[in-house]
N, C-alpha and C positions, 0 to 999 in steps of 0.2 A: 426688679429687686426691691424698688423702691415700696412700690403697693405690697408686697411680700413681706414686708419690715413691719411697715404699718400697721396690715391686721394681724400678723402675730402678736402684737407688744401692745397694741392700742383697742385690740377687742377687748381687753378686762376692763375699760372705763368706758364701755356703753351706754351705762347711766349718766352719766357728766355730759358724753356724748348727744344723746338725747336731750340733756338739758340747753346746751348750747342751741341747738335746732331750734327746739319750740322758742327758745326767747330771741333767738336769730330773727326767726320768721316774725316771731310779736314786732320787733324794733322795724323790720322792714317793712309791714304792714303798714305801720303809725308813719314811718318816711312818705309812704308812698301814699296816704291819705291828705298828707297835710299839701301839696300843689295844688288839688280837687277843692278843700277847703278855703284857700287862699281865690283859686278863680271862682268862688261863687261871693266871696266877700268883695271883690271887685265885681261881678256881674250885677249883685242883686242888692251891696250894701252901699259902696262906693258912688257906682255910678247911678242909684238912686239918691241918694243922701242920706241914708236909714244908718244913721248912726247906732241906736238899738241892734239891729240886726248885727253890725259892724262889734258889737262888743260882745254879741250871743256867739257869733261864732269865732271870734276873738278866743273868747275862753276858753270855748271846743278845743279849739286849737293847741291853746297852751295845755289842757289839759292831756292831749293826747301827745304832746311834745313832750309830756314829764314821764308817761308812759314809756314813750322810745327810751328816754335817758337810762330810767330804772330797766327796763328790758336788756339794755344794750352792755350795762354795766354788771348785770346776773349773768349774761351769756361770758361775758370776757371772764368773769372771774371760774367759771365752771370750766373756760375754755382753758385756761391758766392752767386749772389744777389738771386738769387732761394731760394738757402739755407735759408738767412736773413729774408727774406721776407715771407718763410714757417712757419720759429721759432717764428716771430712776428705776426701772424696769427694765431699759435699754441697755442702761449701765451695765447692770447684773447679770444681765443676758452674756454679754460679753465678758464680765470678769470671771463670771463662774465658766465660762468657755476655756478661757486664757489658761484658768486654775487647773483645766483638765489634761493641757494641752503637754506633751513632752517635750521631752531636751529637742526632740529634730521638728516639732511644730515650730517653738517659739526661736528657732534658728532661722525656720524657714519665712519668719514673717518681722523678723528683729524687733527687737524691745523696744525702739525711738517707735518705730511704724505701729504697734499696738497699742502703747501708750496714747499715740494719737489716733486713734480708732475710738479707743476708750472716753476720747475727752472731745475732741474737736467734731470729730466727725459724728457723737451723739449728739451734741450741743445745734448742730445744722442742722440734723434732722427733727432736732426737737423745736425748737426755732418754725422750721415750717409747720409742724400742727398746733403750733400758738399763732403763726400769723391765718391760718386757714381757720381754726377756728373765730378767728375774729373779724375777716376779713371773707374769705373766702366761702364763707355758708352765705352770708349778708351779699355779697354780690352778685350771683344769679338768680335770686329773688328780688334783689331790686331790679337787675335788669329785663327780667321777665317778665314782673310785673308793670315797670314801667311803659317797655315796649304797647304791653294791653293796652293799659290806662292812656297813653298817646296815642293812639289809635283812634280810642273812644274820644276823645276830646276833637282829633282830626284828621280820619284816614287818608286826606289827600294830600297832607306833609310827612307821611309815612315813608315815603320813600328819601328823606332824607337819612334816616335812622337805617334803613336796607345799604344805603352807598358806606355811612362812615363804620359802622360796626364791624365789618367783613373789614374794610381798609385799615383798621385801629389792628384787627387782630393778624391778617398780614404780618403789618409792619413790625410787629412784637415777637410774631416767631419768627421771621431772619433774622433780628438782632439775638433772642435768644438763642436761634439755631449754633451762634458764633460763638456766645458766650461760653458752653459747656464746653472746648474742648479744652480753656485757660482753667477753670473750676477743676478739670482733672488734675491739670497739669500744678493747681496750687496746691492741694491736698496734698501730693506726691512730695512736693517740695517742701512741706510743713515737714514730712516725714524728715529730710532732710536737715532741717535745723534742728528736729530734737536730737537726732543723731549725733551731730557734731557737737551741740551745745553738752550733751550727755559724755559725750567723752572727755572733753575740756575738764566739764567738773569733776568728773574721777577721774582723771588724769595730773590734777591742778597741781601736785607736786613734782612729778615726770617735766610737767611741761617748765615749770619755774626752775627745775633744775636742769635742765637742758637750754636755757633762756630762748625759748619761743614763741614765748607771747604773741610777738608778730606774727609769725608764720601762720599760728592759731586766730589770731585775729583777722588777719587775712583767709584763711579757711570760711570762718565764718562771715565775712562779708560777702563772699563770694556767693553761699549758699540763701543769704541775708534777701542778697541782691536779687537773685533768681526768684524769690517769692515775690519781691516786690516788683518784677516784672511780671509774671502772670496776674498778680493783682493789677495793678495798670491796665493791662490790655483786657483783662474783663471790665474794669470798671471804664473804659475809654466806651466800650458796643454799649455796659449801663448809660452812660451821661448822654446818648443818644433816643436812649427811651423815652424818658420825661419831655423832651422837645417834641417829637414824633407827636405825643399822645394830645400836648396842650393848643399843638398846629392844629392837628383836627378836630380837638375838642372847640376850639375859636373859630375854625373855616365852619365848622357843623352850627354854631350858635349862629353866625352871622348869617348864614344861608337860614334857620330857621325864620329870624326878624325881618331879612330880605322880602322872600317867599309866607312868609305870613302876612305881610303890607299888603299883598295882593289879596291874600283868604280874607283879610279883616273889611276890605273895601266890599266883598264879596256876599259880605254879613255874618263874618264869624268873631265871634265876641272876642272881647281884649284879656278877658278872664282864659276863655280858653287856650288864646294863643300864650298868655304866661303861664297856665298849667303845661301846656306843650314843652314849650322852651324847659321848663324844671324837672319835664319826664325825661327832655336825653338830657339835660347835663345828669341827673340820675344814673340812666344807660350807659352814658359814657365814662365818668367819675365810677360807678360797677368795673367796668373793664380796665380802669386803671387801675385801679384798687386792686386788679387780677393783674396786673403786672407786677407788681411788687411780688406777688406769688409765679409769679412766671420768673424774677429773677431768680427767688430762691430753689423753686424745682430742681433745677440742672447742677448747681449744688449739692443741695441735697439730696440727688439722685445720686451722685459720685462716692458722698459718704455712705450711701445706703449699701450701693454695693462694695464698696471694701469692708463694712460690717458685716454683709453679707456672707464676704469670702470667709471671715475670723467662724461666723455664727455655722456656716455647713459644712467649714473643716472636721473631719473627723480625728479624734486623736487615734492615732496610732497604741496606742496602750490603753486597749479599752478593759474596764472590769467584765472579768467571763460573767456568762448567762447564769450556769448553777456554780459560785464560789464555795470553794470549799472552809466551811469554815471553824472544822477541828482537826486537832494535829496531833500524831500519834508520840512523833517523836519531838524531844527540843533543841534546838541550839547546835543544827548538823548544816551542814554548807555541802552543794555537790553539784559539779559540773561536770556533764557528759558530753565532750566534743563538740564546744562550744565554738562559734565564730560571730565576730558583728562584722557588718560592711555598710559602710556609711552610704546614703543614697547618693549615686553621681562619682564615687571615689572610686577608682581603677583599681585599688589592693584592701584587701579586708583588713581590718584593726586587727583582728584576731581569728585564730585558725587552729581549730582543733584543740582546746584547751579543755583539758579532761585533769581533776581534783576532788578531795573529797576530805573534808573536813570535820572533824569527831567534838561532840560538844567539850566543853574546857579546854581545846587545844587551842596554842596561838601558832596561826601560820604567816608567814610574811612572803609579800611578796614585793622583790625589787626586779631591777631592769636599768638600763638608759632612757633615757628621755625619746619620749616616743614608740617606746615599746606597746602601749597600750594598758597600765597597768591602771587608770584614772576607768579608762571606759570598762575594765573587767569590773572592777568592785560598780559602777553604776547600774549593772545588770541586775544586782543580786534584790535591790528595792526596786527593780522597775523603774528607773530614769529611763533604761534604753528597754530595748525586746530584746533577744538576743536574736542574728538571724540566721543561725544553724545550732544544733544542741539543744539541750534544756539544761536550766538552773533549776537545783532543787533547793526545798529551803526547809527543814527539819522533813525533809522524805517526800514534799509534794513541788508539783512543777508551779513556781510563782506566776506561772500563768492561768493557773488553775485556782489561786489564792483569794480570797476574802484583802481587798488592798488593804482596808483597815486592821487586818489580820496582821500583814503580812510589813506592817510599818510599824505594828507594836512590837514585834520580832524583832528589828531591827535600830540600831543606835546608830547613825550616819556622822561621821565628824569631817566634810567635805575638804577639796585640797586649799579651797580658799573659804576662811569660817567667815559667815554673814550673819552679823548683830541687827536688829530693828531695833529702831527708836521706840527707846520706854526706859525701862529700868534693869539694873540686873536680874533683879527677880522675876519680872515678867519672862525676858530671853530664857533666862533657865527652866521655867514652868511652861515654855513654847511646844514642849511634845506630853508633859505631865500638869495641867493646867491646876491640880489639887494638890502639888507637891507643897510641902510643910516648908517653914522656915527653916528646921533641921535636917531636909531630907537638901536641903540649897546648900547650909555651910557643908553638910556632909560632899557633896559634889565638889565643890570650889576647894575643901583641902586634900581631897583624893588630887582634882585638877592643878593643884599649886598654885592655886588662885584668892587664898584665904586669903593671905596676909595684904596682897596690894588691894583687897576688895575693903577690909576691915579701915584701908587708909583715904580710902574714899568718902565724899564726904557724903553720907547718908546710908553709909556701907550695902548693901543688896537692895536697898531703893534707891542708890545713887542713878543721876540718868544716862542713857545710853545712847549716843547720836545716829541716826542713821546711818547704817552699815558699820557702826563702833567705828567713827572715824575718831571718837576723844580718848580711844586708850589704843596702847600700841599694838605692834602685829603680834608680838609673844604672848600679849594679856588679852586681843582677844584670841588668838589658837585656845588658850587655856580655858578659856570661858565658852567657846564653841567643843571643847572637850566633857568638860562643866554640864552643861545641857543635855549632852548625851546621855553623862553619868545618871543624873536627874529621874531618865526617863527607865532605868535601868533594864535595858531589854534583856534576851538572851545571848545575842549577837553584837558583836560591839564593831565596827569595821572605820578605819584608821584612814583615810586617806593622805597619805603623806603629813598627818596631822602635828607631829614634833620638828619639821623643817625651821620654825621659829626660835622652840626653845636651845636654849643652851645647854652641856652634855649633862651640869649638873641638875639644872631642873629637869632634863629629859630624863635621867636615869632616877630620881626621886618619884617623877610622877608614874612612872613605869613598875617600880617598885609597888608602888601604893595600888597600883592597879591590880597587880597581882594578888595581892594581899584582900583586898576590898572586894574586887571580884570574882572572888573564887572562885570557878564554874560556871562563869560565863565564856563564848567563845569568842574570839579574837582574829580579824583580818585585818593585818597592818600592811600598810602600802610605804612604801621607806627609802628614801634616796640614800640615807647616813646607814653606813653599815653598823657603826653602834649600835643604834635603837631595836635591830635585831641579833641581836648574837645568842641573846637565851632564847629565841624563839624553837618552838618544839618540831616546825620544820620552815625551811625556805624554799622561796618557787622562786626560779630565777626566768625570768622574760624578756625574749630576745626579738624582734621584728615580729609580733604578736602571736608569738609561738614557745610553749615550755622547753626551755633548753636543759632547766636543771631544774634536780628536785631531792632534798635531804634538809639533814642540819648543815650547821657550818662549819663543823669539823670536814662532815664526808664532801659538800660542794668543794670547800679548800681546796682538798686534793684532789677529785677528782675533775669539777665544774671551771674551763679555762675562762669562760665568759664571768663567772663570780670570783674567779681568783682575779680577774682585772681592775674588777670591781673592789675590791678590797683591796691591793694592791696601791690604786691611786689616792688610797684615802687613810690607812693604817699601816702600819711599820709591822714586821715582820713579829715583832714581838708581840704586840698589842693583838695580832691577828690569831694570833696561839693562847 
């Protein structure tokens, strides 16, 4: 998954790639010149006295050492931008995925875990082609070429470079071997503290009011804990590496100067045996320099493949091949024996739900808690599929739909309204991005949202905290109503959206609605039987099946499941 990651997102920057190479290869060329240099300025400077010669190639020297420098420091920065450039492609890979994905993808993979797919686990994999590019291009041409270049200087110390090279890289993959399975195991468990950390802080009122802090702090120490025991035991098989490599790096040296004593008494120059000696600390210092990328592989293999999973999930709501994308009729809602059944749930949400709704009528639909009345109206924009029936949406099956189509049709005011951080103006311009300043107050006093907006300090560029945690729950409903208005589709659909307000703003904003929307249709989802009384009909829902279907006069009397329902809520009088 890992090399699958890679040249997917890392073939657009070829160029860069290529650049890294040739000036990889330039620096390690000039490394691997300068011990050659060095034992002839000892062979032929030193141990003649040729001071002259001693400063001709002195210079050489320096000058091919400033070549490495500038080489090495053009590859890193090309190698950098690879890097930057891969993560920010990786990024997007994945949030335009996330962005695609449905109500039952991003269930199945929970928002702590994707968020750190998004952050942790690109940041690893991007991580490893910065250290590869800087590291790992440069280390098998030094050590390739050094092998050579030792050789030539003295094949019959070559067999020390044949023992330790094979025994370095051994010992590196069983330590590695060990390392990956804590590497899974800590990802998994990062997932775990955003989770909980995630609920804390939306929760942070819940939990103060219930005085848990403890409990919750213990929660997450617990999970705290758990990472930093996989980190531990990875980093315990790490802090055996670097020993491992510098043992043999030193048993490999001392066996060179050993066993050269004898080549030198032999008549082999003192030049040569310290070009030797600088070709494997080279080869060696190479393969270390590959440990470092040997740690992060197994890593970065873990993150690759849970980016992997996110990146070849398919969403389930995919847009059709040929969308349709004109519409005969407008502002018509219709269900033809309809059912969802959640993957893994023994009983379908719903069964057999057959409706049909006429542009400018408002229908409402109530129920108990649990009925299913949250996941019917999610059908109609495609949050869920449905999985028996079809939904039709001004005459055609929303599966058949132009999504962009079929989302300007539609005004969604969800059962919990979600403000992003910005401003009022921006939230309300969130589905109509060229709505006017007038076409905002106009939304906000339909909404009943004028007047507390007007008292804010900046009024419609006042700021907005993430998720509207700085205005209350009535004033953002209003304002997640506000938005909808804004965007003024055909369709307008309610999800339990007045649960907040109170009967007198509820029956104000309802009014206005009327009034202001004239001939647009309406799907209200509604626990308060108020909010629906003048509705032109009601669906009553009972264990995700239509038990009852009129106004509220004929449900009254005839609908036992809606006279209960009004019953426990309205006085006999109120109810007439």
């Amino acid at each position: 998954m890992l090399i699958s990651v890679l040249r997917r997102h890392l073939g657009p920057h070829w160029k860069l790639l290529i650049g890294v190479l040739v000036f990889q290869l330039a620096q390690s060329l000039a490394a691997l010149y300068l011990p050659t240099l060095n034992a002839d300025i000892i062979d032929n400077g030193v141990a003649k006295g040729d001071t002259g010669y001693i400063m001709r190639i002195g210079a050489w020297m320096l000058a091919v050492t400033l070549v490495q420098v500038a080489c090495s420091i053009t590859a890193v920065y090309f190698g950098a931008r690879a890097a930057m450039g891969f993560g920010r492609d990786l990024r997007l890979a994945v949030f335009t995925r996330v962005g695609a994905f449905s109500e039952r993808e991003v269930q199945q993979f929970g928002a702590p875990s994707l968020i750190t797919r998004s952050t942790n686990d690109v940041q690893q994999i991007q991580m490893l082609v910065l250290m590869s590019c800087t590291m790992m291009v440069s280390a098998p041409i030094t050590a390739i070429g050094g092998i050579i270049l030792a050789i030539q200087q003295d094949g019959r110390l070559s067999w020390i470079i044949a023992v330790s090279v094979p025994v370095l890289l051994v010992c590196v993959g069983a330590v590695v071997s060990r390392m990956v399975p804590w590497f899974r195991k800590m990802q998994g468990r990062i997932d775990a503290v955003n989770r909980v950390l995630r609920e804390q802080l939306t929760g942070i009122r819940v939990v103060r009011a219930f005085v848990r802090e403890d409990i919750e702090t213990g929660r997450f120490e617990k999970v705290n804990g758990d990472v930093m025991e996989a980190a531990l035991n990875a980093g315990r098989w790490m802090t055996t590496m670097f020993p491992i490599v510098m043992l043999i790096l030193n048993l490999s040296s001392v066996a060179v100067i050993w066993f050269g004593a004898f080549r030198v008494q032999d008549g082999m120059p003192i030049g040569a045996l310290t070009a030797f000696l600088a070709y494997l600390m080279q080869i060696l210092m190479s393969v270390m320099m590959a440990t470092f990328m040997a740690v992060m592989v197994p890593r970065a293999a873990v993150s690759a493949g849970r980016i992997g999973e996110v990146l070849d999930t398919e969403p389930t709501i995919a847009a059709p091949s040929a969308p349709i994308t004109e519409l005969d009729e407008t502002g018509t809602i219709e269900l033809m024996d309809v059912g969802f059944h959640y993957p893994g749930a023994e009983q379908p949400v719903l069964s057999d739900i057959s409706f049909r709704v006429e542009r400018g009528q408002t229908v409402a639909i109530i129920g108990s808690t649990g009925a299913g009345k949250t996941t019917l109206v999610n059908l109609l924009p495609r949050l869920f599929d449905a999985t028996a029936g079809v939904v039709y949406i001004d005459g055609v099956d929303v599966a058949e739909l132009d999504p962009e189509l079929l989302w300007s049709r539609i005004g969604l005011v969800p059962q919990k309204p979600y403000l992003f951080s910005g401003t009022v103006a921006s939230n309300l311009r969130y589905g109509k991005p060229d709505a006017t300043d007038e076409e905002i107050w106009r939304a906000l006093t339909i909404a009943q949202a004028a007047d507390f907006v007007r008292e804010m300090e900046g009024g419609i560029d006042a700021a907005i905290a993430q998720g509207g945690t700085n205005v209350s729950g009535g004033q953002r409903q209003r304002l997640a109503i506000a938005r909808a208005l804004v965007k003024q589709p055909e369709i307008y659909v309610f999800d339990d959206s007045f649960s907040a307000l109170d009967l007198a703003t509820d029956a104000r904003l309802r009014a206005a609605l009327k009034r202001e929307a004239d001939g647009a249709t309406f799907l209200i989802v509604a626990q308060r039987v108020s909010t629906i009384l003048d509705a032109d009909r009601i669906i009553v829902l009972e264990d995700g099946r239509v038990v009852g279907s009129g106004t509220h006069e004929e449900l009254l009397d005839t609908n036992e499941t809606y006279a209960e329902i009004v019953g426990s809520q309205l006085t006999a009088e109120e109810a007439r």
